[in-house]
C-alpha positions in Angstrom: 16.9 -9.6 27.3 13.5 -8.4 25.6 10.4 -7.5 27.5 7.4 -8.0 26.1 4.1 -6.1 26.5 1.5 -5.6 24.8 0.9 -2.5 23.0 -2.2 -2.7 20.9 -4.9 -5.1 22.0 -8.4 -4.9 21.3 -11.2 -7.3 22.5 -14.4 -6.4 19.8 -16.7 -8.6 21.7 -16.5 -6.1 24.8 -16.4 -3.0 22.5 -20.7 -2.8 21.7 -20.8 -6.5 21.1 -19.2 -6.6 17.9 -18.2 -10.8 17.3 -14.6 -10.4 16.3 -13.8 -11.8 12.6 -10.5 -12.2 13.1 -7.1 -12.0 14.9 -3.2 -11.7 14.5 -0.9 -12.3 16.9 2.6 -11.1 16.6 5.6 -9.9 18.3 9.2 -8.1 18.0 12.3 -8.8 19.0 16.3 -8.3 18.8 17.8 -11.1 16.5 20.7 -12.6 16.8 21.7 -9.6 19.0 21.7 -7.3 16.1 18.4 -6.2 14.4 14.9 -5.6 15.2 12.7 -8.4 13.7 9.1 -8.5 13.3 7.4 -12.1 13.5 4.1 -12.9 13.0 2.9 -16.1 15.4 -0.9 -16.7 13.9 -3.5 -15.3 11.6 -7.1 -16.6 12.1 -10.1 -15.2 10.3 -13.5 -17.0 10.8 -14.5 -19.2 7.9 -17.2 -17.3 6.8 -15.5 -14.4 6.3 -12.3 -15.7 4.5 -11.6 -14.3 0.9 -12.8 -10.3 1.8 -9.4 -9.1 2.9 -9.5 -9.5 6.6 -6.6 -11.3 6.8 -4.6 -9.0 4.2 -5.8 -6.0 6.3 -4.5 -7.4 9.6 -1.5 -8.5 8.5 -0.7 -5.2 6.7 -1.5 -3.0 9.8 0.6 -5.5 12.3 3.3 -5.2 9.7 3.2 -1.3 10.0 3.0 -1.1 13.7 6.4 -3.6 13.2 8.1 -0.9 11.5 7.5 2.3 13.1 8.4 -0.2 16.4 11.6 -0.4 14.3 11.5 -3.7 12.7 14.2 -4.2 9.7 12.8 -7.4 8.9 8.8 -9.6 9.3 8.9 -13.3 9.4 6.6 -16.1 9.6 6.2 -19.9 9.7 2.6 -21.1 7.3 2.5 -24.6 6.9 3.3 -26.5 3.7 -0.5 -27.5 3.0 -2.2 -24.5 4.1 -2.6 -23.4 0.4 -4.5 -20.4 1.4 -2.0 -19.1 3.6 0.6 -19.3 1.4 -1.3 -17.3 -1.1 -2.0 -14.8 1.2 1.4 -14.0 2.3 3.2 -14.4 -1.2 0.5 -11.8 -2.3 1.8 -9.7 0.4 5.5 -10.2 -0.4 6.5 -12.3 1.4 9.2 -14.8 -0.1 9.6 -18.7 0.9 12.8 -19.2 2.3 13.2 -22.6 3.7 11.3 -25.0 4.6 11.1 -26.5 8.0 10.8 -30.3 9.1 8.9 -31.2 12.3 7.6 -27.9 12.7 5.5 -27.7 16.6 6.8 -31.1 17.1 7.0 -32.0 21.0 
C-alpha cells in the first residue's frame, strides 16, 4: 500500500499575487510491486503563455523531483489529437509506446 502526500505544492496566487501560468500534477508510486514509477496526471499552461517553455520547465523539474524520490521510470497518457502535447513530451524524450482506446471513458 502507497501513501500519498504531498510534498511540494505551491499556490502563486497567495504568494504576492502572482496569477499562476501554469500547473503539473503528478505522483509516484510502486509498480507492479517492483519499481518506483513516476507518472505525470496533467500539464496545463494558460493559453497565452504556451510556446515560452513553461510547460518544458515544469515537466523537467517534476521529473527531477521523481528521481531523487527514486523513480526508475516517468509515464504519461497525452491524447492522440493534442498535437502540442505530443511535441512537447517527444522533445523531452519521451517515447510513444501504445496507444490506448477509450481513454477516461465512464
Amino acid at each position: 500500500m502507497t501513501e500519498t502526500v504531498p510534498t511540494e505544492s505551491t499556490d502563486a496566487s497567495k504568494e504576492g499575487g502572482f496569477r499562476p501560468l501554469g500547473c503539473v500534477v503528478c505522483k509516484m508510486d510502486v509498480h507492479r510491486e517492483q519499481a518506483m514509477r513516476g507518472y505525470v496526471a496533467m500539464l496545463v499552461v494558460d493559453k497565452a503563455y504556451r510556446g515560452h517553455g513553461i510547460g518544458s520547465e515544469l515537466v523537467k523539474r517534476s521529473i527531477q523531483s521523481m528521481i531523487e524520490g527514486g523513480c526508475e521510470e516517468v509515464v504519461l497518457e497525452a491524447e492522440v489529437s493534442n498535437t502540442g502535447a505530443l511535441r512537447l513530451y517527444e522533445g523531452l524524450g519521451f517515447l510513444r509506446e501504445k496507444r490506448l482506446h477509450r481513454m477516461h471513458t465512464a
